[in-house]
C-alpha positions in Angstrom: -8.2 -16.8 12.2 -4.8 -18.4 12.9 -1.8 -16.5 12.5 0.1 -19.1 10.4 1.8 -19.3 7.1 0.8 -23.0 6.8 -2.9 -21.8 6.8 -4.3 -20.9 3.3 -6.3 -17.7 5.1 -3.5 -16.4 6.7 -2.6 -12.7 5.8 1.0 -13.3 6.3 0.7 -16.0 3.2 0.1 -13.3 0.7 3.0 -11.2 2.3 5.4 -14.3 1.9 4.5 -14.7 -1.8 5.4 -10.5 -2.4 8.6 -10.9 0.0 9.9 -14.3 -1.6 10.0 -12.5 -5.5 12.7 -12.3 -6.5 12.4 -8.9 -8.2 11.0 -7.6 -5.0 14.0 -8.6 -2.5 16.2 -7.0 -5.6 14.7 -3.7 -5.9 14.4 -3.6 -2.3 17.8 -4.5 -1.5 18.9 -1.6 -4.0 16.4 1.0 -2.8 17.7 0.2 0.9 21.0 2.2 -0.4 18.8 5.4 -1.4 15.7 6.5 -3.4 16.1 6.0 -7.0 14.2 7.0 -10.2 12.2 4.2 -12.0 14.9 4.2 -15.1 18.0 3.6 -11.8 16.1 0.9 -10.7 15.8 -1.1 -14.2 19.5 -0.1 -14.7 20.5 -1.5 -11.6 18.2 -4.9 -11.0 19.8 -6.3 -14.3 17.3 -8.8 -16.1 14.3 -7.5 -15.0 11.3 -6.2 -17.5 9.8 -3.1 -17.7 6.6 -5.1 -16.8 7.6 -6.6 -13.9 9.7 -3.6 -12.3 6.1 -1.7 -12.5 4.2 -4.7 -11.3 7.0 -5.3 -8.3 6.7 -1.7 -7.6 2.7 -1.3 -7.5 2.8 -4.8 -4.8 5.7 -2.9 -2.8 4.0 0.4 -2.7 0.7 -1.3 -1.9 2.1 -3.4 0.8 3.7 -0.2 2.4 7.4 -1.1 1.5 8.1 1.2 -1.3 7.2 4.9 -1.1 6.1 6.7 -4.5 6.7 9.9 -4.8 5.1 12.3 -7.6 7.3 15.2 -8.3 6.3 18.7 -9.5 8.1 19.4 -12.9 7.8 19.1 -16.7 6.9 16.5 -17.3 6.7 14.8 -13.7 9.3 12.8 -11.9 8.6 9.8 -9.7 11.3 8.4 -6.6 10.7 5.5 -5.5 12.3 5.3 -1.6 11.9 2.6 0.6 9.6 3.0 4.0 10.3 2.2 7.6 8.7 -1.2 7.6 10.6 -1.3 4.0 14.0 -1.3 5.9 12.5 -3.5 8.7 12.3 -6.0 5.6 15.5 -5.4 4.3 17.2 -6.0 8.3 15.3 -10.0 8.3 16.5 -10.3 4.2 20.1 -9.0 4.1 21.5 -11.9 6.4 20.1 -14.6 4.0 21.2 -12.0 1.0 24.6 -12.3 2.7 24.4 -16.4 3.1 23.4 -17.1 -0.7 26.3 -14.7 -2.0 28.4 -16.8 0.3 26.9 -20.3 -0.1 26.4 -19.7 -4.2 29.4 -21.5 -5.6 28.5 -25.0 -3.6 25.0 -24.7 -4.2 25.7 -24.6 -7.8 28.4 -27.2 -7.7 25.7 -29.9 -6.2 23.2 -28.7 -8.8 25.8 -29.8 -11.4 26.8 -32.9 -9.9 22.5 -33.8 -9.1 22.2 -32.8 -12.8 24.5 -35.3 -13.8 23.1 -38.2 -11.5 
């Protein structure tokens, strides 16, 4: 099998499609800072649904990104914390994090001006 995003059977495709959410760079980016409790994370990834912050989680977790951890108490506690390869992730994402922030004021200006044309 070829090792190659442009092939449909490439493994790496399906990781692309998890890393390129938008939800999942968010609550990656914010669990990069330290481990946070599922209400934190809806708190701080402003916009995002209860449905989707448990669907982004479960791909995370299953793609060995996210850690979830079950606490003993009453009732139970769960941490989400992001893994080794998580923070790997997060080293690739944070430049291009860093150039959107920066580049976000003329990116919108030429969507205005394309919208008007």
């Amino acid at each position: 099998m070829r090792r190659d995003v442009f092939n449909t059977d490439c493994p790496a495709r399906h990781v692309l499609e998890h890393m390129s959410s938008r939800w999942a760079v968010l609550v990656l980016r914010a669990l990069s800072a330290r481990p946070h409790r599922y209400h934190e994370l809806r708190a701080e990834v402003s916009g995002i649904s209860d449905k989707m912050l448990a669907a982004t989680l479960q791909t995370l977790a299953g793609d060995g990104l996210v850690r979830r951890e079950v606490g003993d108490g009453q009732p139970p506690w769960v941490t989400y914390s992001i893994t080794e390869l998580g923070r790997g992730a997060m080293t690739a994402l944070q430049p291009f994090l860093d150039w959107i922030r920066g580049n976000a004021d003329a990116i919108t200006a030429h969507q205005a001006t394309f919208a008007r044309s």
